[in-house]
DRENPA-3360 file (N, C-alpha, C; in nm, 2 decimals, always signed):
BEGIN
1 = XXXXXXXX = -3.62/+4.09/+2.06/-3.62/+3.95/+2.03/-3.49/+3.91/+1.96 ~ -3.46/+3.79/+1.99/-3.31/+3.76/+1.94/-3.39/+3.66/+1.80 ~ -3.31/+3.68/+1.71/-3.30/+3.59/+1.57/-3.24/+3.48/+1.57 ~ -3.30/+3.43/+1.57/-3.22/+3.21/+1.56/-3.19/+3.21/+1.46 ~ -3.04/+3.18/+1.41/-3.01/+3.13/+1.24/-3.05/+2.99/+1.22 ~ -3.12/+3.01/+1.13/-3.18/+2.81/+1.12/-3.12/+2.83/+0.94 ~ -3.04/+2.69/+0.95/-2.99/+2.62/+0.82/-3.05/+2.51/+0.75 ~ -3.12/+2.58/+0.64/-3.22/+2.53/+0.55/-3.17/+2.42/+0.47;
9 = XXXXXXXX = -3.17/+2.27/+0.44/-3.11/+2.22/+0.42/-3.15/+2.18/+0.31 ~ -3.02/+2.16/+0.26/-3.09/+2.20/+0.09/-3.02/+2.05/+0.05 ~ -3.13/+1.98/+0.01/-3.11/+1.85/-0.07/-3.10/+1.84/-0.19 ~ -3.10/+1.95/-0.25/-3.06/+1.88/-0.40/-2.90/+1.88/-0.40 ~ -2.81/+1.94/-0.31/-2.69/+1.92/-0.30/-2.65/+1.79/-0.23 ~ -2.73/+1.74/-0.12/-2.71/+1.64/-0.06/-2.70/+1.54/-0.20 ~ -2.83/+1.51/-0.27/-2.86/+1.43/-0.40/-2.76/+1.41/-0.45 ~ -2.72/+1.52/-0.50/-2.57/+1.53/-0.61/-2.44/+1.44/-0.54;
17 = XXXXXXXX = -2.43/+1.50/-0.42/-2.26/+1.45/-0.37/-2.28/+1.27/-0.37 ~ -2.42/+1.26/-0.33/-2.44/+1.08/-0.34/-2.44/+1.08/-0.45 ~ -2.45/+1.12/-0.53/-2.50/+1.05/-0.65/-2.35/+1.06/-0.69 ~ -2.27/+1.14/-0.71/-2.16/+1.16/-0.75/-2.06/+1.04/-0.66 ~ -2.05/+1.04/-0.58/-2.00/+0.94/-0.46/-2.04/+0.84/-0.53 ~ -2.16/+0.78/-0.51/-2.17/+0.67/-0.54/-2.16/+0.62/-0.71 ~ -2.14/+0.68/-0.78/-2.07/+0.66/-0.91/-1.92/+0.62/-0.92 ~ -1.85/+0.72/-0.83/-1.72/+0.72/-0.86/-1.71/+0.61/-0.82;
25 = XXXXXXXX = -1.70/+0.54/-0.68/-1.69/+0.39/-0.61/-1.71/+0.32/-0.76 ~ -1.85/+0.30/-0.81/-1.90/+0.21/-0.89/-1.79/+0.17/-1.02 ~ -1.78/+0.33/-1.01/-1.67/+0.28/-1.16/-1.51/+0.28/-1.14 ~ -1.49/+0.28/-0.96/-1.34/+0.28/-0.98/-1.37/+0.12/-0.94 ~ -1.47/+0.03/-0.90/-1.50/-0.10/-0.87/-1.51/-0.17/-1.00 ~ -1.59/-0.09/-1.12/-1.56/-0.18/-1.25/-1.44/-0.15/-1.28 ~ -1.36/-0.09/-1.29/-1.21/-0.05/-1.37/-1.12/-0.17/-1.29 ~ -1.17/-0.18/-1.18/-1.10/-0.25/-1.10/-1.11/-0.45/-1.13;
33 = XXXXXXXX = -1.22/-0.45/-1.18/-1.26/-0.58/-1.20/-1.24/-0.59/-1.33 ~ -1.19/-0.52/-1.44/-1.15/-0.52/-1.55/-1.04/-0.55/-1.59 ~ -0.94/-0.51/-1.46/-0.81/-0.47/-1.46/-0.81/-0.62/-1.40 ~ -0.82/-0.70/-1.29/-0.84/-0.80/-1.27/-0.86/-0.93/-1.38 ~ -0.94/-0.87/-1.42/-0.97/-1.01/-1.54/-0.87/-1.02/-1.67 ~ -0.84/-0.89/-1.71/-0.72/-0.91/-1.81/-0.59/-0.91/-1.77 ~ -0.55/-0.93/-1.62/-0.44/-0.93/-1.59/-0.35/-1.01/-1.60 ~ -0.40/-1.18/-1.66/-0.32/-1.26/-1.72/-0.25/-1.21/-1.82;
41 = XXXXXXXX = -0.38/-1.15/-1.94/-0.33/-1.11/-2.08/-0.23/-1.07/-2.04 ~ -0.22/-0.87/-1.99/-0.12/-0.82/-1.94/-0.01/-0.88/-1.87 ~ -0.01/-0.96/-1.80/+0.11/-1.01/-1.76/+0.18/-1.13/-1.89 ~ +0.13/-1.20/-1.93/+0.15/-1.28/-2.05/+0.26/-1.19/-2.15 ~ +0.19/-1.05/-2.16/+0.21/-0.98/-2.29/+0.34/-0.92/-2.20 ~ +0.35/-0.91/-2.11/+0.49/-0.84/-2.02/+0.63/-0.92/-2.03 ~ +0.55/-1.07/-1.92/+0.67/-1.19/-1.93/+0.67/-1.29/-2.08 ~ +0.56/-1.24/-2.13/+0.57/-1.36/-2.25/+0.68/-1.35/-2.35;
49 = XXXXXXXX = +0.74/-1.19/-2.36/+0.86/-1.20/-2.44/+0.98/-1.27/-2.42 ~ +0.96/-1.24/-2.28/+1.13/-1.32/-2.21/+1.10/-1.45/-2.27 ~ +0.96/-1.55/-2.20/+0.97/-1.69/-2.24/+1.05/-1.70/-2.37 ~ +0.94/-1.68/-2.47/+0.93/-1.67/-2.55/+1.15/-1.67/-2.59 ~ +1.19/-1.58/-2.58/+1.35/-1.59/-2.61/+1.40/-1.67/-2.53 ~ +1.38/-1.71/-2.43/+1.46/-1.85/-2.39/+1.41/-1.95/-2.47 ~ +1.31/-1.96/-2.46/+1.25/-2.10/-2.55/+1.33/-2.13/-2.69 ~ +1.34/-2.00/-2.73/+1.44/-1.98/-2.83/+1.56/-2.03/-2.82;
57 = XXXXXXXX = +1.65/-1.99/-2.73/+1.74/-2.05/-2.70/+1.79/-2.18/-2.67 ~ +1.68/-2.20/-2.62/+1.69/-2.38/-2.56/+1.69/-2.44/-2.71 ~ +1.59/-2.41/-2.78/+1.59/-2.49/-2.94/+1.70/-2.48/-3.05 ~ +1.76/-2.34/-3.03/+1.89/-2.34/-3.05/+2.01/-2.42/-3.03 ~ +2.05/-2.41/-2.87/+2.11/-2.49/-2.77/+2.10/-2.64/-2.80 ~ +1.98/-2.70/-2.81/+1.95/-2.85/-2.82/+1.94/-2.88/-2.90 ~ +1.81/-2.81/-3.01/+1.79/-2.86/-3.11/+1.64/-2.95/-3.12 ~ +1.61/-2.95/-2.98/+1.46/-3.05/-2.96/+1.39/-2.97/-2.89;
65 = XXXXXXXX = +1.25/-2.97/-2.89/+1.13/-2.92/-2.86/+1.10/-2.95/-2.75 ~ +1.09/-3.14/-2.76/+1.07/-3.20/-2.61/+1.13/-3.15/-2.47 ~ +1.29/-3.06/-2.50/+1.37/-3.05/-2.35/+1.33/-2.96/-2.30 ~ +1.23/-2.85/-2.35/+1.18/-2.76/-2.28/+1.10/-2.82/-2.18 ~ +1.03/-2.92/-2.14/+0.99/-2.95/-2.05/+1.00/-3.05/-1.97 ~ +1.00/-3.02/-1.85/+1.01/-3.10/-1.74/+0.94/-3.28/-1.75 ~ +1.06/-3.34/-1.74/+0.94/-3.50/-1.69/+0.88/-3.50/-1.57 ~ +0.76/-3.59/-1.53/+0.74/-3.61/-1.40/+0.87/-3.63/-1.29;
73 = XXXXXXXX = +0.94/-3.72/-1.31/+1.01/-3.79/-1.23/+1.16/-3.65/-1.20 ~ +1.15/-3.56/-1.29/+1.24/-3.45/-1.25/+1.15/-3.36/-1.19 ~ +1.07/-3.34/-1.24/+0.97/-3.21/-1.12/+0.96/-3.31/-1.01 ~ +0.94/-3.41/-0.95/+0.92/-3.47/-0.82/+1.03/-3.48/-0.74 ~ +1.15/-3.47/-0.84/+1.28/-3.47/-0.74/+1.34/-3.33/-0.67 ~ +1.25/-3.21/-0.80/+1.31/-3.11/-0.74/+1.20/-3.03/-0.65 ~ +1.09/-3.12/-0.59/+1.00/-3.10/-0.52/+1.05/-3.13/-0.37 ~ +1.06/-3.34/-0.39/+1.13/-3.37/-0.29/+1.28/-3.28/-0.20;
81 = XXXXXXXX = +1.34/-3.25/-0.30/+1.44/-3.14/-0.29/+1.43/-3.03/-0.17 ~ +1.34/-2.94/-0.28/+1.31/-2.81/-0.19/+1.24/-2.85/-0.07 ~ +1.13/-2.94/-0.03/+1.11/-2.98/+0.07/+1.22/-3.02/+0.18 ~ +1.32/-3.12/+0.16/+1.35/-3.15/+0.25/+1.47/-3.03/+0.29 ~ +1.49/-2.91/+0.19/+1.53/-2.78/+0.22/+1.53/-2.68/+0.30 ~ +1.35/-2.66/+0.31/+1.31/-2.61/+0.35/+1.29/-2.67/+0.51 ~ +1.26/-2.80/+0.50/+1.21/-2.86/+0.68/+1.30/-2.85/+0.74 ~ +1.49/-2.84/+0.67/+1.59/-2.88/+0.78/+1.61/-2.70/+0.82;
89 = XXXXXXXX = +1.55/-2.59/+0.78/+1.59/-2.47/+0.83/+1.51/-2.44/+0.98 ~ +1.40/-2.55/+0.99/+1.35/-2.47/+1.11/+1.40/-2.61/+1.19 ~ +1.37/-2.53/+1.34/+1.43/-2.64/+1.43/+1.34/-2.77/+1.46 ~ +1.41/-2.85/+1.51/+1.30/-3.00/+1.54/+1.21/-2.93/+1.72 ~ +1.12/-3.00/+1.68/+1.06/-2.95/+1.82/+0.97/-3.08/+1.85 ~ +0.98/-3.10/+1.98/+0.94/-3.25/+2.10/+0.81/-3.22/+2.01 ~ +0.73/-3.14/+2.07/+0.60/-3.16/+2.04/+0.47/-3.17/+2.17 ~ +0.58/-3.17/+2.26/+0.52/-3.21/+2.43/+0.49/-3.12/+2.48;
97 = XXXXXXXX = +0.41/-3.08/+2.52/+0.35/-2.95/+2.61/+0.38/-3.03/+2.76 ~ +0.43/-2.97/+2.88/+0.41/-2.95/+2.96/+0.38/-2.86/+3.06 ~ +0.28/-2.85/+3.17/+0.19/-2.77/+3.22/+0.24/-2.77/+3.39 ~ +0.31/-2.68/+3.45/+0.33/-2.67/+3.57/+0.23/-2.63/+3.66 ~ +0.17/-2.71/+3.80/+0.08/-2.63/+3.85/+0.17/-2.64/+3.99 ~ +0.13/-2.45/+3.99/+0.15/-2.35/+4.12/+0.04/-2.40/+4.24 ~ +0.16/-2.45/+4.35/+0.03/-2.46/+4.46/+0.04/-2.34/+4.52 ~ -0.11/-2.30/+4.59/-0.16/-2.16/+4.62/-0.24/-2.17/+4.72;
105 = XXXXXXXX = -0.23/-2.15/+4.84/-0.24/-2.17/+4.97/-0.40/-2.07/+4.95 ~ -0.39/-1.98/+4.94/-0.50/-1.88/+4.94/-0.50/-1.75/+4.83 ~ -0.62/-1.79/+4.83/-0.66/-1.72/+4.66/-0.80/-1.60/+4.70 ~ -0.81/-1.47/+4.69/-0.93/-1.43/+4.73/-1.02/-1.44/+4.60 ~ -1.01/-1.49/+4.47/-1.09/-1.50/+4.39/-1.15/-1.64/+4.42 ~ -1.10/-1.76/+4.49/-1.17/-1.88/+4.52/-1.25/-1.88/+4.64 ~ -1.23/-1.78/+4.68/-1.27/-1.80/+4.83/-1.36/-1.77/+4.88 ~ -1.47/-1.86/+4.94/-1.61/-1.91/+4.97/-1.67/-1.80/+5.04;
113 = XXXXXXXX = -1.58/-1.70/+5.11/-1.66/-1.60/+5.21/-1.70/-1.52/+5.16 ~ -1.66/-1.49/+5.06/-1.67/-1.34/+4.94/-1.77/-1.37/+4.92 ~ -1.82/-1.47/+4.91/-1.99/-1.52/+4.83/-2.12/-1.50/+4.93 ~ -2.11/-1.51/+5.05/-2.14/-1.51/+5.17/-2.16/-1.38/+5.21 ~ -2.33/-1.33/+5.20/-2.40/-1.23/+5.20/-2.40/-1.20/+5.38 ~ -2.29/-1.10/+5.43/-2.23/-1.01/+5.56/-2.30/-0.93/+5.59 ~ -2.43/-0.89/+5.64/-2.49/-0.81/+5.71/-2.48/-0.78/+5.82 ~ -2.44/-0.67/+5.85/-2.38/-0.63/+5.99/-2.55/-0.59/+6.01;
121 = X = -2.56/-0.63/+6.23/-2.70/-0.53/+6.30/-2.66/-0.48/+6.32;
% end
């Protein structure tokens, strides 16, 4: 008689690798949603020194607080600006679609015979 190797399947290993799996995901998903939510701070605490020294500068330079910021009427100009900057790099286009139709004498996908059940006696 021949011997069949039969593999006994052993689940408490199965258990573990899920369970281990499904941990790791879990907590590389919270690390990740952590790292997400403080990422302002950290970016703040990265670029906020630079601000921070020009700001400096400017109050230096000027002497007033107010010039660090933009008026309306200058952010809209340098809006209008970059807009019409940006529109003149692509080309003008009609806008017109037109549609050429091919005349076509005979087509075997239109054609009424094909449909037309041929029984040879």
């Amino acid at each position: 008689m021949q011997e069949t190797a039969t593999t006994a399947t052993d689940w408490a290993q199965i258990w573990i690798i899920t369970g281990v799996g499904y941990t790791v995901v879990f907590l590389a998903l919270l690390l990740l949603m952590f790292l997400f939510n403080k990422m302002p701070l950290i970016l703040d605490v990265v670029t906020g020194k630079k601000v921070k020294v020009l700001i400096k500068k400017m109050k230096a330079d000027n002497g007033n607080e107010e010039d660090q910021y933009l008026s309306g009427e200058i952010s809209a100009a340098i809006g209008m600006a970059l807009t019409l900057y940006f529109k003149e790099q692509h080309d003008e286009e009609s806008g017109v679609i037109t549609i050429k139709r091919v005349a076509r004498t005979y087509s075997p996908w239109s054609s009424k015979i094909y449909g037309v059940n041929n029984n040879p006696r």
